[in-house]
C-alpha positions in Angstrom: -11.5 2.2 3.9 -10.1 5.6 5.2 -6.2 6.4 4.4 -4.4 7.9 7.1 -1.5 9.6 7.2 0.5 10.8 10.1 2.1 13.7 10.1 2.1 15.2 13.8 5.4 14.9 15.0 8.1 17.7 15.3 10.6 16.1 13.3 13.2 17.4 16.5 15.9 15.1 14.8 16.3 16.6 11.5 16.4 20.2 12.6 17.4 23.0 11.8 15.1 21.8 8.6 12.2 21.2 10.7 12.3 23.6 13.4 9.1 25.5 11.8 8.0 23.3 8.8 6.4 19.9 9.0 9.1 16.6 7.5 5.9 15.4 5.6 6.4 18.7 3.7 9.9 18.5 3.4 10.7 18.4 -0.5 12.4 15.2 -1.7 12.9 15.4 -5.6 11.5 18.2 -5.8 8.2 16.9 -4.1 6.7 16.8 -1.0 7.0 13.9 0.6 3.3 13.6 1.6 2.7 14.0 -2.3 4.6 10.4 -2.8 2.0 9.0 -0.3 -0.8 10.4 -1.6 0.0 8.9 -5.4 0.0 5.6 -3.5 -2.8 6.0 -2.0 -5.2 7.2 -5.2 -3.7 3.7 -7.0 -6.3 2.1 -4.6 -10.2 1.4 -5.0 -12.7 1.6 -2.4 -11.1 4.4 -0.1 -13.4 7.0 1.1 -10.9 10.1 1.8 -7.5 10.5 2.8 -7.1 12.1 6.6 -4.0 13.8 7.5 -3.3 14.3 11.3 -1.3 16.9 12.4 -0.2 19.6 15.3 -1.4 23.0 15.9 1.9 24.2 14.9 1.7 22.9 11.1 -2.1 23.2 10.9 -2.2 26.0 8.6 0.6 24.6 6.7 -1.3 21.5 5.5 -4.2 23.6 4.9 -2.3 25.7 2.2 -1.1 22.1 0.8 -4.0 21.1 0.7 -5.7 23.8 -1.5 -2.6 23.6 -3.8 -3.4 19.8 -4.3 -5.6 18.2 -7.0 -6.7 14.5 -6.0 -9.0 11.7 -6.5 -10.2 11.5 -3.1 -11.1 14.4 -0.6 -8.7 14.8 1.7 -9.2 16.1 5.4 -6.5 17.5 7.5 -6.9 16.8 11.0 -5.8 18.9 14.3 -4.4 16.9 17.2 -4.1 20.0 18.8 -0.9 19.8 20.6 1.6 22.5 20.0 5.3 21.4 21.2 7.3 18.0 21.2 6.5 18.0 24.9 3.1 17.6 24.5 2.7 15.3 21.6 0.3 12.9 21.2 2.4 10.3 19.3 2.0 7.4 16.6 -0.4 5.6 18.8 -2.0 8.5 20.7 -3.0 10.3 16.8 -4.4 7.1 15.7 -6.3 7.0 18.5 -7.5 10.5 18.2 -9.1 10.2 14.7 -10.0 7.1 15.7 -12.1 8.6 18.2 -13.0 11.8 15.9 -13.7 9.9 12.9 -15.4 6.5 14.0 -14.7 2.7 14.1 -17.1 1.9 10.7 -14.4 1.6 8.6 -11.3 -0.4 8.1 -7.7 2.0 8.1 -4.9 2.1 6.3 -2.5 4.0 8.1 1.2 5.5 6.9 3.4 7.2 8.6 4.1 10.6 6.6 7.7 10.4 6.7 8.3 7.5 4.7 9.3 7.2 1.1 8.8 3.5 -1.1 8.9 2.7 -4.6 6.5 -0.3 -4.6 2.5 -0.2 -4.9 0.7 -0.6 -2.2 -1.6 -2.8 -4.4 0.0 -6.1 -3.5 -0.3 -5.0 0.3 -3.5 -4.4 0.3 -3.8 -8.0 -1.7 -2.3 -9.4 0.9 -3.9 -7.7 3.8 -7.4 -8.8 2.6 -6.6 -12.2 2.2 -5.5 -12.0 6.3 -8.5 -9.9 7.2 -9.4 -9.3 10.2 -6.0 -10.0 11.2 -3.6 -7.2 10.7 -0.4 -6.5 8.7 2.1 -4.3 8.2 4.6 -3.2 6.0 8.0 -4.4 6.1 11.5 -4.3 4.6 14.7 -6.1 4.4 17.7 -3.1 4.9 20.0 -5.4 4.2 22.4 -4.1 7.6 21.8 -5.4 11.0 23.5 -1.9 12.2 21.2 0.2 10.5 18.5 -2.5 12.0 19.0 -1.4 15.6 17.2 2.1 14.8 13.4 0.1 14.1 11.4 -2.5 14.9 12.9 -5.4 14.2 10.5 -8.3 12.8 11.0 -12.1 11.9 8.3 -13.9 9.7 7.1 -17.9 9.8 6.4 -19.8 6.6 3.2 -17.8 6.5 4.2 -14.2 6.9 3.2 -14.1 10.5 5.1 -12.5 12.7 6.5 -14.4 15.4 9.0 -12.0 16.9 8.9 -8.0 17.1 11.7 -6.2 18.7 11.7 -2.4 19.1 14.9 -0.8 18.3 16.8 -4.2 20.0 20.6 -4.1 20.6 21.6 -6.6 18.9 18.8 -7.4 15.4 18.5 -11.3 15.0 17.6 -9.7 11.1 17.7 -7.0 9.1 13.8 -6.7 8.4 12.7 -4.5 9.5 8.9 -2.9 10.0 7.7 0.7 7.7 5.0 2.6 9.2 2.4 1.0 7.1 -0.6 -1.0 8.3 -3.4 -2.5 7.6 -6.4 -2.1 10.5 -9.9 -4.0 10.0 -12.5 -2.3 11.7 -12.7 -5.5 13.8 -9.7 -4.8 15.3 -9.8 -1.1 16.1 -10.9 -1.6 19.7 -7.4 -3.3 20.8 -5.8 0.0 20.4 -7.8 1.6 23.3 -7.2 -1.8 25.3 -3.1 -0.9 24.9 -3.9 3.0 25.8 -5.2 1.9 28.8 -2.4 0.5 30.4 -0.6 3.2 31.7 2.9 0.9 31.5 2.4 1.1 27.4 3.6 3.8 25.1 1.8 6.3 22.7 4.7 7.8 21.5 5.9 4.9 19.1 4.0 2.6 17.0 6.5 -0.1 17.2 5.9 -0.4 20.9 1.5 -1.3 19.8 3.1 -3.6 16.9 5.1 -5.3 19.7 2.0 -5.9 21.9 -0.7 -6.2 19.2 1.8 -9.4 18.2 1.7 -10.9 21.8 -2.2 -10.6 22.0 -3.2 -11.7 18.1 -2.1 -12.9 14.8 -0.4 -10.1 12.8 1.3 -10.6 9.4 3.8 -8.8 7.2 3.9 -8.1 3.9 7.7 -7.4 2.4 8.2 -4.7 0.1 11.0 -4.4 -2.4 12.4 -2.0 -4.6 13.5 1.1 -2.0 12.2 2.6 1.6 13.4 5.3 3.6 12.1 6.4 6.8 12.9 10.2 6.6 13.0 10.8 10.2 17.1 11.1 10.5 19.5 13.8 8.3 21.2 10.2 7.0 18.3 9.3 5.7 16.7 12.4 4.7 20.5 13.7 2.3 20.5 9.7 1.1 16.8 10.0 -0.2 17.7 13.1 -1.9 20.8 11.9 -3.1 18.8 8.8 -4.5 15.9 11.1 -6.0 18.6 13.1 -8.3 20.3 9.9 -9.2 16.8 9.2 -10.9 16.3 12.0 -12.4 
């Protein structure tokens, strides 16, 4: 299994922070917050490296990370190429770009570099196994149905399927709510490039894939507790801080 992370976008909401610096190298506790994900990520068995996508703009910033790094698994940093917010790739369209790059042999765990969790990723993967080849994703319960309207919104049966999957809805029917976290068998890899080939769907956000992946096969959820922020917003970035020194 290959980890990936994604880490190509601009971060064009939390400027003047990230006007020339990557948010998965924004510092939260004195960390980066790609380091968080990365500590995940050596907890696990059976991964083959850690890939890191990201723009032409922050290329040679993640190459100095990486040299200052130590892990348990090699890690590759990966060039999408693009070098504005206008020309981004997105969630989807970097997937599908390593996807392409890198091969279909191998199942993915994919995370989205800007988020922040407390709980192992040990019972996910558990979890995921057990519904291979289906996928699943990572969710969590905010606990606000305001806050809600900002993500995917997700509701689960009896058997953590997902039976509804809203994109940032007007009005949540709950607060759970989906991380950038999945789970993709290598069975499943090819429905990406079905979506990408509808011109009428999105490669900008991965809820939009989650959405239609849900319409055309099972997918299930996993719900993680303890804490997760999505570190795209200034709220979220100052309250993750805030939370971080509260720790410490």
């Amino acid at each position: 299994m290959r980890a990936l992370i994604l880490a190509a976008g601009y971060g064009t909401r939390l400027y003047p922070y990230t006007k020339n610096f990557s948010k998965s190298l924004l510092k939260v506790g004195g960390r980066p917050i790609i380091n968080y994900l990365v500590d995940k990520v050596e907890e696990l068995d059976n991964v083959s490296s850690i890939v890191v996508i990201t723009n032409d703009r922050f290329y040679k910033q993640f190459r100095v990370w990486k040299n200052g790094l130590k892990s348990r698994y090699p890690i590759r940093i990966v060039n999408d190429l693009t070098r504005s917010p206008q020309d981004r790739l997105g969630a989807i369209g970097d997937m599908h770009f390593v996807f392409n790059k890198l091969g279909l042999a191998q199942d993915y765990l994919v995370l989205g570099g800007d988020n922040l969790f407390r709980s192992s990723l040990k019972g996910f993967m558990r979890f995921a196994k057990r519904k291979s080849p289906r996928v699943t994703i990572g969710l969590f319960d905010i606990k606000d149905r305001r806050q809600a309207r900002h993500y995917g919104v997700v509701r689960l049966n009896t058997r953590r399927r997902i039976i509804d999957f809203y994109e940032k809805p007007s009005r949540p029917k709950t607060s759970l709510v989906a991380m950038c976290l999945y789970y993709f068998p290598r069975e499943k890899l090819d429905l990406l490039k079905r979506y990408l080939n509808d011109p009428a769907n999105s490669a900008d956000a991965a809820g939009s894939y989650i959405s239609w992946l849900c319409r055309k096969d099972k997918v299930f959820g996993y719900i993680f507790k303890d804490f997760w922020f999505d570190v795209g917003r200034l709220y979220t970035y100052k309250k993750a801080n805030s939370m971080f020194r509260e720790a410490r």
